[in-house]
C-alpha positions in Angstrom: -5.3 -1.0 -20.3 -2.6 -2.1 -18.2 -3.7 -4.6 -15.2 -1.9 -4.2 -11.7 -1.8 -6.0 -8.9 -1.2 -4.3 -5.9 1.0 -6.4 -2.9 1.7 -4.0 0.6 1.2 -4.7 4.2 0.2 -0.9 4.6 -3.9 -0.5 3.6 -3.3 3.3 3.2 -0.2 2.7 0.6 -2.4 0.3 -1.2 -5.4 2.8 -1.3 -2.6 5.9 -2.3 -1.1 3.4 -5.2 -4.6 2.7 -6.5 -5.4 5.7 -6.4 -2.4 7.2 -8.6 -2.9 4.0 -11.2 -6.8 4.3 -11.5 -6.3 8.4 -12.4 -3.6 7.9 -14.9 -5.5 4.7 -16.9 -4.5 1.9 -14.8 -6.6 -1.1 -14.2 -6.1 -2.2 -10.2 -7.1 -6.2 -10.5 -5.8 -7.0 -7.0 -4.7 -6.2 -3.6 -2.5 -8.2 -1.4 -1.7 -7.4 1.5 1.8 -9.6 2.4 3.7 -12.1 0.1 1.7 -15.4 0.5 -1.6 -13.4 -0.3 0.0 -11.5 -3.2 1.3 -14.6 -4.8 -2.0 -16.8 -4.6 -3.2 -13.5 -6.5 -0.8 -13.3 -8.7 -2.1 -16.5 -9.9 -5.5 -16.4 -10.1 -5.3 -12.5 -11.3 -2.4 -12.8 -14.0 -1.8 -9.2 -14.0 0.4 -7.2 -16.0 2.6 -5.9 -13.6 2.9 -6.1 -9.5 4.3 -3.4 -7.3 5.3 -5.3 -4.7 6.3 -3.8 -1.2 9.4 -5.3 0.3 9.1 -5.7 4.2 5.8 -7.3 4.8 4.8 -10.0 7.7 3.9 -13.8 6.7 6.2 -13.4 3.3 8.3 -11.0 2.8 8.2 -9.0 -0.7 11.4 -10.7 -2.0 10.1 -14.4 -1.1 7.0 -13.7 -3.0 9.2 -12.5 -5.6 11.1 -15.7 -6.1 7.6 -17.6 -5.9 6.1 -15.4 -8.6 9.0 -16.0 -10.8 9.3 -19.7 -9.9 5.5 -19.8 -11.4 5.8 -17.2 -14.6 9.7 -16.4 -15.7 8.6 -13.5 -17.3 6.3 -11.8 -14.3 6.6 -8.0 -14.6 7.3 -7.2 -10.7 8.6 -3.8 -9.5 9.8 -3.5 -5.8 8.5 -0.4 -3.5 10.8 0.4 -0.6 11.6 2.5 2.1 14.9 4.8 2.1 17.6 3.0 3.0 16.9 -0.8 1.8 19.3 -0.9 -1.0 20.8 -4.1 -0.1 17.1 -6.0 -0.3 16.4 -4.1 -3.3 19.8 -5.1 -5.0 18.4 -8.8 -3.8 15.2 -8.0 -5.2 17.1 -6.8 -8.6 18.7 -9.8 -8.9 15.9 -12.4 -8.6 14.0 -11.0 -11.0 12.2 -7.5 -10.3 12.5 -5.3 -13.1 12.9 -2.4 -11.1 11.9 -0.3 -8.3 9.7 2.7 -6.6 11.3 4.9 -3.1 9.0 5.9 -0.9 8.0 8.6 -0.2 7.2 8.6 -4.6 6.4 10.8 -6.8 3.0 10.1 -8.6 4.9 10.9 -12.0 7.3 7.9 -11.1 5.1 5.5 -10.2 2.9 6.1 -13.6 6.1 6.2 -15.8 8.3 3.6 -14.3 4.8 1.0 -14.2 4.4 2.6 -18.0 7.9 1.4 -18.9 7.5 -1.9 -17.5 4.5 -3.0 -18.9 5.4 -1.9 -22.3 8.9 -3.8 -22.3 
């Protein structure tokens, strides 16, 4: 079973992403909800993969990013944003995010693109 950890500012995206992973097999071992949070997490949950939101308060999802990175080169992160961010999720490409989920998703998306990571 795949282990995710879960990193948005928004409690109601959180809840809708767990929700999707926990129905299609996934096992939800942490929620964070901005970049410092999700990194302390990432640490002490060593997850398989993170969906990490991108525009958070305290850290944003890129900085957290680069920390996770910093702490486990091969970290599994892929980046949830917002139409019309494709300059911070080019950034977020290039410092090492895998890949990346537009919302509003498609539960299908979500399951396959976290699928495809985890099993790289």
């Amino acid at each position: 079973m795949t282990r995710v950890l879960i990193v948005d500012d928004a409690a109601f995206m959180r809840m809708a992403i767990r929700k999707v992973l926990e129905k299609n097999g996934f096992e939800v071992v942490g929620e964070a909800e901005n970049g410092e949070v999700g990194y302390q997490k990432y640490i002490q949950c060593q997850p398989d993969v993170v969906t990490m939101d991108i525009t958070m308060p305290e850290m944003t999802g890129i900085d957290a990013l680069k920390q996770i990175k910093k702490y486990d080169a091969d970290a599994k992160v892929v980046m949830v944003s917002a139409m019309g961010q494709e300059s911070l999720v080019r950034e977020a490409i290039m410092s090492g995010a895998k890949s990346f989920i537009v919302k509003p998703y498609k539960e299908e998306h979500i399951v396959q693109t976290l699928q495809s990571i985890a099993t790289a």
